[in-house]
Backbone as CSV, one residue per row, in Angstrom:
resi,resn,N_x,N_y,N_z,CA_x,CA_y,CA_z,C_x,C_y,C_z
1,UNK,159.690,67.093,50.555,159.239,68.130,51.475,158.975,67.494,52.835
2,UNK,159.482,68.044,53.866,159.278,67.349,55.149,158.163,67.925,56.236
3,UNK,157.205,68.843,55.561,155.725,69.034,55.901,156.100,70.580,56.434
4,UNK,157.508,71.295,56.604,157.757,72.567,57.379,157.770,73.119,55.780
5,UNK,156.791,74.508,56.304,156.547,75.616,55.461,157.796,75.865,54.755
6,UNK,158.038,76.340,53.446,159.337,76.832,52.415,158.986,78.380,53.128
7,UNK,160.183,78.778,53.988,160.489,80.045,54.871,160.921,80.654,53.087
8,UNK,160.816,80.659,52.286,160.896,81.670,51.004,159.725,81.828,50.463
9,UNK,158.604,81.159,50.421,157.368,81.511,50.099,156.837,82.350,51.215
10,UNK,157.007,81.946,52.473,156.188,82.811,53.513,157.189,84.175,53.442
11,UNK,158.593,84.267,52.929,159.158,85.239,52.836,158.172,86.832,51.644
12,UNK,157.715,85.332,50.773,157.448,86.553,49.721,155.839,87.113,50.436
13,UNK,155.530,86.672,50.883,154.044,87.635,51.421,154.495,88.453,52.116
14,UNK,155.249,88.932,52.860,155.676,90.048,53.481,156.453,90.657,52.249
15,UNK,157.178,90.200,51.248,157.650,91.185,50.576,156.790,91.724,49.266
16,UNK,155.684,90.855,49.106,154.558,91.544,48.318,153.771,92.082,49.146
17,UNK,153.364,92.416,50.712,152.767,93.783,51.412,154.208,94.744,51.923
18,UNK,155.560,94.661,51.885,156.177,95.542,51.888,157.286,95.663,50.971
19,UNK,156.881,95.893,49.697,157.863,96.118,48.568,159.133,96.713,49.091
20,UNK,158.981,97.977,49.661,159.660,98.859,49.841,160.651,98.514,51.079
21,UNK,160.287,97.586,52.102,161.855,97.000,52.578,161.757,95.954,52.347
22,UNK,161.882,95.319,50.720,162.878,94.205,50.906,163.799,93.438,51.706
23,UNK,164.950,94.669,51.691,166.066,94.282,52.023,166.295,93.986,53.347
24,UNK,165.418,94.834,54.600,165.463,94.292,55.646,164.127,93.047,56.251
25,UNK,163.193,92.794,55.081,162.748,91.511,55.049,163.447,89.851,54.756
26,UNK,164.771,90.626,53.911,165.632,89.559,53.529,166.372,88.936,54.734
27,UNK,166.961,90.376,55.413,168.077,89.898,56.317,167.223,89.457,57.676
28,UNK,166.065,90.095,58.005,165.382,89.484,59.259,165.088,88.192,58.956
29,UNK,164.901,87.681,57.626,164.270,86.312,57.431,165.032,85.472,57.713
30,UNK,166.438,86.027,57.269,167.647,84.872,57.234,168.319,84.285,58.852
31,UNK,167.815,85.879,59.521,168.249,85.863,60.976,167.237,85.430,62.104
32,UNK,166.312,85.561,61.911,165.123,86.064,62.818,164.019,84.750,62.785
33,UNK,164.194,83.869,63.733,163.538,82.708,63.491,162.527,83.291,63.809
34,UNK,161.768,83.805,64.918,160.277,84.867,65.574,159.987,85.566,63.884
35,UNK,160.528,86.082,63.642,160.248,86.708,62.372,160.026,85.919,61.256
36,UNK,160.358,85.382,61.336,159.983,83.855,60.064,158.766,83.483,60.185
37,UNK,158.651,83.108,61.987,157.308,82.760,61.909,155.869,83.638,61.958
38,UNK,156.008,84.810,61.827,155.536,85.511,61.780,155.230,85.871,60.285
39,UNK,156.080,85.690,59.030,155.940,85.557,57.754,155.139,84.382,57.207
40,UNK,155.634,83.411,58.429,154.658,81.978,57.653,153.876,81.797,58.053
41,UNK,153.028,82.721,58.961,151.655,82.812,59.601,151.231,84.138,58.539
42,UNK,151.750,85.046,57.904,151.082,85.988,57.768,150.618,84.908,55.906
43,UNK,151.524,84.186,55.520,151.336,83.643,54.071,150.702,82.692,53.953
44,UNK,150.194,81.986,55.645,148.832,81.220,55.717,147.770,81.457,55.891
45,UNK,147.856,82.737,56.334,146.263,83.489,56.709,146.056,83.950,55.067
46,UNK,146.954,84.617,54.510,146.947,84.824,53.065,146.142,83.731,52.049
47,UNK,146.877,82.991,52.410,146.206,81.648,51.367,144.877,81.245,51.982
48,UNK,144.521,81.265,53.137,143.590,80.953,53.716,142.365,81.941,53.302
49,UNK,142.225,83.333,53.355,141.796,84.166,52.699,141.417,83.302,51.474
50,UNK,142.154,83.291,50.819,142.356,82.983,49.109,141.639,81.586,48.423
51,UNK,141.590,80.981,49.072,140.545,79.824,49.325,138.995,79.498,50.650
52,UNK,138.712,81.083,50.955,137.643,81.112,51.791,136.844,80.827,50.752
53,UNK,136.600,80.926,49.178,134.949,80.692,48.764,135.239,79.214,48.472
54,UNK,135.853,78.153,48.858,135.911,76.943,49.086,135.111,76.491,49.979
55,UNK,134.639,77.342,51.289,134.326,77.180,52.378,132.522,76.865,52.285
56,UNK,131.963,76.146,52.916,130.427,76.003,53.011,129.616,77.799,52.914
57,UNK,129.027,77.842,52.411,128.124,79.190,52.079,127.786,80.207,53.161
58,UNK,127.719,79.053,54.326,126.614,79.867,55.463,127.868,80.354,56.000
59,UNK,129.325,80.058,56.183,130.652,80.088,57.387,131.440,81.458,56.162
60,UNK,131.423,81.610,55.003,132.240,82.083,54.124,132.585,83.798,54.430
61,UNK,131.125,84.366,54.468,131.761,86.022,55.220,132.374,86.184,56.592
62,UNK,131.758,85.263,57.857,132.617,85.434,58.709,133.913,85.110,58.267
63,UNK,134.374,84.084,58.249,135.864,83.484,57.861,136.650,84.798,56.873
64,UNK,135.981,85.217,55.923,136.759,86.408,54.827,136.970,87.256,55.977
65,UNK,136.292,87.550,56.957,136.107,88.777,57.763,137.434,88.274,58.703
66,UNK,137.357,86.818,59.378,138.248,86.683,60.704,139.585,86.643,59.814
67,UNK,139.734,86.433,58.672,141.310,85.953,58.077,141.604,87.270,57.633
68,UNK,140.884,88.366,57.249,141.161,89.830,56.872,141.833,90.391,57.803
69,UNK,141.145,90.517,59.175,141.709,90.026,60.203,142.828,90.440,61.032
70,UNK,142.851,88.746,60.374,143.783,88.234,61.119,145.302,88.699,60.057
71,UNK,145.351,88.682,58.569,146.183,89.418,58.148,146.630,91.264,58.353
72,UNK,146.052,91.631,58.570,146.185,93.215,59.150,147.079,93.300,60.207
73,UNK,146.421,92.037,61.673,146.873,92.617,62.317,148.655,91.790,62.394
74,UNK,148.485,90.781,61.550,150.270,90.552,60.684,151.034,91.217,60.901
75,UNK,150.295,92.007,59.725,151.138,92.918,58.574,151.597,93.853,59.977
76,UNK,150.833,94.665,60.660,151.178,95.437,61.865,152.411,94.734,62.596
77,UNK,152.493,93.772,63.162,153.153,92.877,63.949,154.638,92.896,63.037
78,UNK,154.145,92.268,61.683,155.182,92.300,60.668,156.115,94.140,60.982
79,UNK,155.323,94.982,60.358,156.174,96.260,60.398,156.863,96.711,61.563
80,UNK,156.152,96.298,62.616,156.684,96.806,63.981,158.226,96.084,64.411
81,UNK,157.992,94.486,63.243,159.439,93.899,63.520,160.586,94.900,62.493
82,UNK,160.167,95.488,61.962,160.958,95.860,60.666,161.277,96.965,60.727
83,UNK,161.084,98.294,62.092,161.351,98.983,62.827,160.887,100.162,61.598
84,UNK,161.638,101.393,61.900,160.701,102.572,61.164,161.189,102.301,60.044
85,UNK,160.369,102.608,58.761,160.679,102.883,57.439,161.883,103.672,56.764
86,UNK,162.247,104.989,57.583,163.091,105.826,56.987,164.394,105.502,57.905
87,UNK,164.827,104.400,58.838,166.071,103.891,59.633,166.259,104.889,60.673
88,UNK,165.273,105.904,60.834,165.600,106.540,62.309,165.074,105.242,63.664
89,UNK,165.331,105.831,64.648,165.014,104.918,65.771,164.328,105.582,66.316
């Protein structure tokens, strides 16, 4: 491993918060370097979340709170790349 994120793991956090386009999560991933990184920021805030009660006692609700966050406003960022749901424009 040469320390750069596996762009297929950060793939699957966007496709486990948007089941339903896969398929244009697939092809933006493959194409869309901005969009990649935008998947491998949304699957580090994820994990980051996911290991906040690791965190010292007194820092642990802010941090759940700033990484909650900071995934939302992702996922937003994420959909807005992924244009409307039903392929109108």
């Amino acid at each position: 491993m040469n320390g750069e994120p596996d762009w297929k793991h950060c793939m699957a956090a966007a496709l486990r918060r948007f089941p339903a386009r896969s398929l244009q999560i697939r092809e933006l991933s493959m194409r869309d370097e901005d969009f990649r990184g935008m998947c491998e920021d949304f699957a580090a805030a994820e994990n980051a979340l996911a290991a906040v009660d690791q965190l010292p006692l007194h820092i642990r609700e802010e941090r759940r709170a700033e990484f909650k966050g900071l995934i939302e406003s992702l996922a937003a960022e994420i959909a807005i790349a992924l244009g409307p749901a039903d392929g109108s424009i």
